[in-house]
N, CA, C and O atoms as a MOPAC input file, in Angstrom:
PM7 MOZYME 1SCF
protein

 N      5.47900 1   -16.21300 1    -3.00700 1
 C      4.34300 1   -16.09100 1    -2.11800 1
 C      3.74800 1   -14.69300 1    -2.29700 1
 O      4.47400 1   -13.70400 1    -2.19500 1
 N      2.16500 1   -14.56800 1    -2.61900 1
 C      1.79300 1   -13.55100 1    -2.59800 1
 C      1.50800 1   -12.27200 1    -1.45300 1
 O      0.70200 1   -12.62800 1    -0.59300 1
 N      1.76700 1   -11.55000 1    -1.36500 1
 C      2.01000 1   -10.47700 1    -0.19700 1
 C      0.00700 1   -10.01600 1    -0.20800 1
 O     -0.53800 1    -9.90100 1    -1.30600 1
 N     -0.70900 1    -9.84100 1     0.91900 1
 C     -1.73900 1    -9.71600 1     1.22600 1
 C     -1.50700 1    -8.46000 1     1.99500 1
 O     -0.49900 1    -8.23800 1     2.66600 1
 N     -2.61900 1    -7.57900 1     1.82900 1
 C     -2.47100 1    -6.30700 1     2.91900 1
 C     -3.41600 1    -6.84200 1     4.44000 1
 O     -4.15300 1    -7.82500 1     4.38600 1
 N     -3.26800 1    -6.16100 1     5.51400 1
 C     -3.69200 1    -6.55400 1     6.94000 1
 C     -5.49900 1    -6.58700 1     7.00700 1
 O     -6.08600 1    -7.00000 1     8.00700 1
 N     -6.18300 1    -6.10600 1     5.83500 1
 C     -7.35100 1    -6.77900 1     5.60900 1
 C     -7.75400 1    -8.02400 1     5.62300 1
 O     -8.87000 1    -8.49500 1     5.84400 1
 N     -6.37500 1    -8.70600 1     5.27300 1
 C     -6.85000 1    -9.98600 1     4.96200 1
 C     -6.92100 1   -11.01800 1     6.26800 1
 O     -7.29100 1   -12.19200 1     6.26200 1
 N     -6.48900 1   -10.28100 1     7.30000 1
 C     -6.48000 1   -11.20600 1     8.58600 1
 C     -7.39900 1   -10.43900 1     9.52300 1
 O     -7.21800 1   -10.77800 1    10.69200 1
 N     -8.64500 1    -9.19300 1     9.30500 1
 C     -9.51300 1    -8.86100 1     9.61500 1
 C    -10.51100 1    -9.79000 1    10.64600 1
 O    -11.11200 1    -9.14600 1    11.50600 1
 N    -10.67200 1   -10.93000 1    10.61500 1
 C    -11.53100 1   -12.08800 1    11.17400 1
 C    -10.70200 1   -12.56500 1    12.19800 1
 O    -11.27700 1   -12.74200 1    13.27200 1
 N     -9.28500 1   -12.86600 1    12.14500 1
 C     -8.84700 1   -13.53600 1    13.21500 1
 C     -8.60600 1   -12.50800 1    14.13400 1
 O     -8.70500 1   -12.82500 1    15.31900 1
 N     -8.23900 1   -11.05500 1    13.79600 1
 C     -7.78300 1   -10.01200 1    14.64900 1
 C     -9.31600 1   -10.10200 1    15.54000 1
 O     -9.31900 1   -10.63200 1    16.65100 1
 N    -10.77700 1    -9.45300 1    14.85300 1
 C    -11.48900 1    -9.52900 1    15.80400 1
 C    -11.73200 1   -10.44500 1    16.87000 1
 O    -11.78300 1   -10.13100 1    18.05900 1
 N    -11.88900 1   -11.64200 1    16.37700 1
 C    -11.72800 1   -12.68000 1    16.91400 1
 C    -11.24100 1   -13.08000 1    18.44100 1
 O    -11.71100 1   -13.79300 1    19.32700 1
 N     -9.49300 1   -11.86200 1    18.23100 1
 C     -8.37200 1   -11.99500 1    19.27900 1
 C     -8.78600 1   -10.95900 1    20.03300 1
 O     -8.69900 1   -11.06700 1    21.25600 1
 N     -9.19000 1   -10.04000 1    19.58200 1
 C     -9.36000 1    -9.02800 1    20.45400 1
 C    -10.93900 1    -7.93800 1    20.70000 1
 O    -11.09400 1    -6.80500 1    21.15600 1
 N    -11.90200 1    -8.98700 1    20.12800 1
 C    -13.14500 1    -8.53200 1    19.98200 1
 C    -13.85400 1    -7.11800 1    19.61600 1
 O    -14.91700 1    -6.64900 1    20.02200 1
 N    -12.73600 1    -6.51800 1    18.55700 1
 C    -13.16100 1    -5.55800 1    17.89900 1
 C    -12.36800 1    -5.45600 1    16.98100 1
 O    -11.25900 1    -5.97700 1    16.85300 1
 N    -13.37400 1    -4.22800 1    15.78300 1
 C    -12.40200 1    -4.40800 1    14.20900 1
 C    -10.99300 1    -3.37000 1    14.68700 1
 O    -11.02400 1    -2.23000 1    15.15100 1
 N     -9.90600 1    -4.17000 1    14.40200 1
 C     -8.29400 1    -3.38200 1    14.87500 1
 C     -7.69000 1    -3.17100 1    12.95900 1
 O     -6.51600 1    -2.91300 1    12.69300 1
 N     -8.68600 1    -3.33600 1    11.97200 1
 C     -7.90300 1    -2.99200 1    10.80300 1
 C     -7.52800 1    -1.72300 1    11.00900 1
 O     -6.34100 1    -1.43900 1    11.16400 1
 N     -8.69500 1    -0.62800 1    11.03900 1
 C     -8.26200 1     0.91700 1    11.80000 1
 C     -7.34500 1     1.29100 1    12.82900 1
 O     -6.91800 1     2.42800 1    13.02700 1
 N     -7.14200 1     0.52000 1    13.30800 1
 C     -5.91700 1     0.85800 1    14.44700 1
 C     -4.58700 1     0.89100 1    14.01900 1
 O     -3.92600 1     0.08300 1    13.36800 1
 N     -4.29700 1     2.07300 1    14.54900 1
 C     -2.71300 1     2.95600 1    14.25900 1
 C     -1.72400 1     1.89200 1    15.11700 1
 O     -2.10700 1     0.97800 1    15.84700 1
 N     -0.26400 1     2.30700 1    14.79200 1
 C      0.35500 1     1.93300 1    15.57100 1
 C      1.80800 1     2.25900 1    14.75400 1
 O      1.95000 1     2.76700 1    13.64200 1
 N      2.84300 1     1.77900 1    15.72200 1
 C      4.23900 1     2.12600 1    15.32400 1
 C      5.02500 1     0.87700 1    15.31400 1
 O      4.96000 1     0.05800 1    16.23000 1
 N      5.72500 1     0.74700 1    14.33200 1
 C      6.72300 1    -0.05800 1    14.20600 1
 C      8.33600 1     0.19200 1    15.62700 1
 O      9.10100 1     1.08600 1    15.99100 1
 N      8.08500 1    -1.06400 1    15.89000 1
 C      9.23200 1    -0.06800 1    16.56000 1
 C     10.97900 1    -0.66400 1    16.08500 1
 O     11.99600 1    -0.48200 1    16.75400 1
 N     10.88400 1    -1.32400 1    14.87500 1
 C     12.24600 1    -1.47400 1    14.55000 1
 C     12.75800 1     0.01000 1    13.56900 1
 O     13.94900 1     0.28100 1    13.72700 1
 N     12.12700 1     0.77600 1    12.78800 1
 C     12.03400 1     1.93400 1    12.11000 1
 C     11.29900 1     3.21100 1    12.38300 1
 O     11.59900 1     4.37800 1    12.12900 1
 N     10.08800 1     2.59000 1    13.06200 1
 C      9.50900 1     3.91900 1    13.67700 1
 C      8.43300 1     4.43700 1    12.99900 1
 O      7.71500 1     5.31800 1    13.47100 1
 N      8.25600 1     3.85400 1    11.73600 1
 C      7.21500 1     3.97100 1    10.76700 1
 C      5.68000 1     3.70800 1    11.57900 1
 O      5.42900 1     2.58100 1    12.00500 1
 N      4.60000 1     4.94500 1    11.76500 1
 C      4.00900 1     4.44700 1    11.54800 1
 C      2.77700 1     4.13200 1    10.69800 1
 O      2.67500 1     5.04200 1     9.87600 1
 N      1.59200 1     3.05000 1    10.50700 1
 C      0.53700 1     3.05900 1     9.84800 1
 C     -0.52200 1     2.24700 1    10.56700 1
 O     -0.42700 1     2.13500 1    11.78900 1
 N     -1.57000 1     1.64300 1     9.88900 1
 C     -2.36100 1     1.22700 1    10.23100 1
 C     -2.74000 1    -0.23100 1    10.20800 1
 O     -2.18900 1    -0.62800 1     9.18200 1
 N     -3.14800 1    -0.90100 1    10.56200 1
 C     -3.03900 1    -2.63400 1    10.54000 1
 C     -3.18500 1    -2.51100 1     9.58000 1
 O     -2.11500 1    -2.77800 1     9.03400 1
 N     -4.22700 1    -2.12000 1     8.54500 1
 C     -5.33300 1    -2.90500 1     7.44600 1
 C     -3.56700 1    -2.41700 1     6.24000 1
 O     -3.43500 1    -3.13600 1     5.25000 1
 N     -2.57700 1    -1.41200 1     6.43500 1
 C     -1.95200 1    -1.21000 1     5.45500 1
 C     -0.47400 1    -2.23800 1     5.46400 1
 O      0.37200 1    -2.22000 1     4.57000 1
 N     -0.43500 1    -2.98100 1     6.52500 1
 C      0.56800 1    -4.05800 1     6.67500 1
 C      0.41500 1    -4.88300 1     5.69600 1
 O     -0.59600 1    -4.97100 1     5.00000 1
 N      1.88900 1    -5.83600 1     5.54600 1
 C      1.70400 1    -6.70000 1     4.80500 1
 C      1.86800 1    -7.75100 1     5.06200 1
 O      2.82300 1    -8.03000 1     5.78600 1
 N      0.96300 1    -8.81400 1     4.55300 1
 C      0.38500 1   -10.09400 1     5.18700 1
 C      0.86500 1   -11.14100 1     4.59300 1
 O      0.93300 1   -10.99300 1     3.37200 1
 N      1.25400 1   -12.22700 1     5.01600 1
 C      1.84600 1   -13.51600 1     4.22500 1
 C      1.44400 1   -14.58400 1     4.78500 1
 O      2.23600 1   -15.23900 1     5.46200 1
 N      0.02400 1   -15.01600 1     4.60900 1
 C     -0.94000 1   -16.11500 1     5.34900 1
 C     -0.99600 1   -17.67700 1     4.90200 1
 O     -1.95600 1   -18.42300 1     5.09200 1
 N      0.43900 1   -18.07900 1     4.16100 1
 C      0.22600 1   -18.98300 1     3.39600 1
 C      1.08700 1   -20.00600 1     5.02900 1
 O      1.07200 1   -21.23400 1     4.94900 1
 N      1.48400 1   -19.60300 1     5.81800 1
 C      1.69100 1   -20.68100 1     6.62700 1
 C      0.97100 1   -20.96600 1     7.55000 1
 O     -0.25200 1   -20.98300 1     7.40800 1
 N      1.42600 1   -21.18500 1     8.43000 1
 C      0.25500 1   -22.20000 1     9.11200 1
 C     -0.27800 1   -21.66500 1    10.02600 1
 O     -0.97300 1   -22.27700 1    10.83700 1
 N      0.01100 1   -20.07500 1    10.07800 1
 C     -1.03000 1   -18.91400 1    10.62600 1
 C     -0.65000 1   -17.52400 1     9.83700 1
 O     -0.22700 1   -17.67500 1     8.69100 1
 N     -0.75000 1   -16.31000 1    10.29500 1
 C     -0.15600 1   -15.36500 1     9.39200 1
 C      1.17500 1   -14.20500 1     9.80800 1
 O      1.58800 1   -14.21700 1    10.96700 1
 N      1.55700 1   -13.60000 1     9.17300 1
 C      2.35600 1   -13.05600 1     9.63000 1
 C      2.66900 1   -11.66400 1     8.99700 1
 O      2.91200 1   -11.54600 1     7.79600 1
 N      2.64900 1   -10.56600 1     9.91200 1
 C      2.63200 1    -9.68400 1     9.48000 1
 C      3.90300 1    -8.55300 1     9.29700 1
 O      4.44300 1    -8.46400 1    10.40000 1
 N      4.43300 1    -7.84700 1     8.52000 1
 C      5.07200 1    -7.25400 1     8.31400 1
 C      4.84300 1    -5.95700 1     8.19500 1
 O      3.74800 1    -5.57200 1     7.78400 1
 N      5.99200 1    -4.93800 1     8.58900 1
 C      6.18100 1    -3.57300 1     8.58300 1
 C      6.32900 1    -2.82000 1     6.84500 1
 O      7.40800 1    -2.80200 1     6.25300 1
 N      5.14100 1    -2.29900 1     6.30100 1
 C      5.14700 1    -1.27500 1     4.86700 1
 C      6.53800 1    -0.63000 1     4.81600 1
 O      7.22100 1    -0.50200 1     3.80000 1
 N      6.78400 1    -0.33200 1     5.77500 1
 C      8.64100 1     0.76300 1     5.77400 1
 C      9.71700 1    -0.09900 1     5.54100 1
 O     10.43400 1     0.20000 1     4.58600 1
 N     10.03400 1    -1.22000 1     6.26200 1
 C     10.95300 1    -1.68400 1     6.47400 1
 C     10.96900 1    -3.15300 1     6.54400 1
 O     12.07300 1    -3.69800 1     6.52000 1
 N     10.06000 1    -3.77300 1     6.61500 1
 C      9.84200 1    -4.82200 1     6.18100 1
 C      9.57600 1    -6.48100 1     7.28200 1
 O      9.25700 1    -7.64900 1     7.05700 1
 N      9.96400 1    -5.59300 1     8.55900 1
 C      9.99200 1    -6.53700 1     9.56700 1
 C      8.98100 1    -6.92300 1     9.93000 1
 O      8.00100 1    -6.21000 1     9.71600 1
 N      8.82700 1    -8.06800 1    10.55100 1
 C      8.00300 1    -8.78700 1    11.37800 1
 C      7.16000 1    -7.72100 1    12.65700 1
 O      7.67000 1    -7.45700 1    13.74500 1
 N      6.33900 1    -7.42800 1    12.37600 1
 C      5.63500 1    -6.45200 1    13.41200 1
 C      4.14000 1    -7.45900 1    14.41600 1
 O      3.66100 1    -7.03400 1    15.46700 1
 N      3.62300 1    -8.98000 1    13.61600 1
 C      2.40200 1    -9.48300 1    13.66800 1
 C      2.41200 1   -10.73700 1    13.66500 1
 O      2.82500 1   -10.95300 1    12.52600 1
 N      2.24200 1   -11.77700 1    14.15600 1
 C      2.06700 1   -13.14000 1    14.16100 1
 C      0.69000 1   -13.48800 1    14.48200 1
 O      0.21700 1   -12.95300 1    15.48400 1
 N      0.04100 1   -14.20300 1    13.88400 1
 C     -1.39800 1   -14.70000 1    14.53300 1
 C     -0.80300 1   -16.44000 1    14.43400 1
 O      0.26400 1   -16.78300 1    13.92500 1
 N     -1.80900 1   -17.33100 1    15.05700 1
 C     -1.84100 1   -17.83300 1    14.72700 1
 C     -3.14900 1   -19.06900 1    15.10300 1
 O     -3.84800 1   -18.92900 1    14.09900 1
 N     -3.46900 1   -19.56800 1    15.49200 1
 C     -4.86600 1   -20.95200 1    15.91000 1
 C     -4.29100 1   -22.10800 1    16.35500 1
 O     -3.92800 1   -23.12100 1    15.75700 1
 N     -4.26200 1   -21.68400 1    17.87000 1
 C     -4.02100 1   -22.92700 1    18.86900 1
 C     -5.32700 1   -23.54300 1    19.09300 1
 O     -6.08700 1   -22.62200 1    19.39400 1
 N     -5.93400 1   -24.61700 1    19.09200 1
 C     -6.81700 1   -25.34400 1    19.55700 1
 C     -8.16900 1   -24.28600 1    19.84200 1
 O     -8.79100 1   -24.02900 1    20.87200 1
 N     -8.31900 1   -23.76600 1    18.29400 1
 C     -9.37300 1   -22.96200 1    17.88000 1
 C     -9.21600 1   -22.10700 1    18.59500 1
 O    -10.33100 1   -21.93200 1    19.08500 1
 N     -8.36600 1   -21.21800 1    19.13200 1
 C     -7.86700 1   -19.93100 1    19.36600 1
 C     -7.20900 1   -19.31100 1    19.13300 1
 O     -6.08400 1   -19.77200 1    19.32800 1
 N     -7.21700 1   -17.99000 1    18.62100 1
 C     -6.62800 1   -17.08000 1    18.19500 1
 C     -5.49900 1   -16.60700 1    18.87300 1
 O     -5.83900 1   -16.48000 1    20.05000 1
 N     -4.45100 1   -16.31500 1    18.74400 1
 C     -3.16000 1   -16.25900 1    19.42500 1
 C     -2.57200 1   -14.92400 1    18.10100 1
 O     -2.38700 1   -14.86800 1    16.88500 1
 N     -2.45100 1   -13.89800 1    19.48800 1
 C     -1.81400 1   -12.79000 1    18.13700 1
 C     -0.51100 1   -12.24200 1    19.32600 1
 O     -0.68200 1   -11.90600 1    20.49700 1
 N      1.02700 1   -12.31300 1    18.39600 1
 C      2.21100 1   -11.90800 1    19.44600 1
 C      2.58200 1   -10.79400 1    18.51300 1
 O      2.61800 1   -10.95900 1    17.29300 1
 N      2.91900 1    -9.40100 1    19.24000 1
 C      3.15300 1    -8.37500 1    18.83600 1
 C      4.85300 1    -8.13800 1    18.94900 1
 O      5.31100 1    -7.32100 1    19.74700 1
 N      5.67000 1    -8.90500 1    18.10400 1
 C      7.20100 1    -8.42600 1    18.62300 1
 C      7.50800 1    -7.19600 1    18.07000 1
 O      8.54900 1    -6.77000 1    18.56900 1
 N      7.10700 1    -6.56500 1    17.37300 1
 C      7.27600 1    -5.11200 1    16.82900 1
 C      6.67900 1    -4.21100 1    16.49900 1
 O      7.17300 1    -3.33400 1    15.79000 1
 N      5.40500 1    -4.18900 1    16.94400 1
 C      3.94700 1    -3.54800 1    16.65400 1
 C      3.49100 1    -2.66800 1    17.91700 1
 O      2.87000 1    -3.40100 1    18.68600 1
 N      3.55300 1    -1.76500 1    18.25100 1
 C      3.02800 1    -1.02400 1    19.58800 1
 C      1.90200 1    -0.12800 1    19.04700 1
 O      2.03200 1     0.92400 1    18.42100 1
 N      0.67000 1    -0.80800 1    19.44600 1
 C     -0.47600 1    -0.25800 1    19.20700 1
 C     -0.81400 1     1.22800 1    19.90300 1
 O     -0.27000 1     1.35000 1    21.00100 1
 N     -1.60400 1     2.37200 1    19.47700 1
 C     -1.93500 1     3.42800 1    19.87100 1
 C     -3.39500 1     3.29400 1    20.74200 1
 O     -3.91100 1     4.29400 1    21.23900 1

């Protein structure tokens, strides 16, 4: 599966939260790393996307499209 950077889910993020969040900082909080959405890494081949930590590799991002809504769960992502 090809690895996508957090650009590539640019549309559903606004979408969820009605502004561009590729620029938005934030911290991992399983390592502590932090960066920026757009530099995460993205793996959109299931049946929504999912995002991962550049440092360490964890799950920081879930989106996904419930009944044409955007649904984004942050289990490791603490936005600035």
């Amino acid at each position: 599966m090809e690895a996508l950077d957090g650009n590539a889910i640019a549309g559903e993020l606004y979408t969820a939260f009605g502004k561009e969040m590729t620029t938005a900082s934030g911290r991992c909080t399983h390592c502590g790393a932090r960066s920026e959405v757009a530099e995460l890494v993205v793996y959109s081949r299931a049946p929504g996307a999912v995002a991962r930590c550049p440092s360490c590799g964890s799950v920081v991002m879930v989106l996904v499209a419930v009944r044409d809504e955007s649904r984004v769960h942050l289990p490791g992502l603490e936005l600035d």
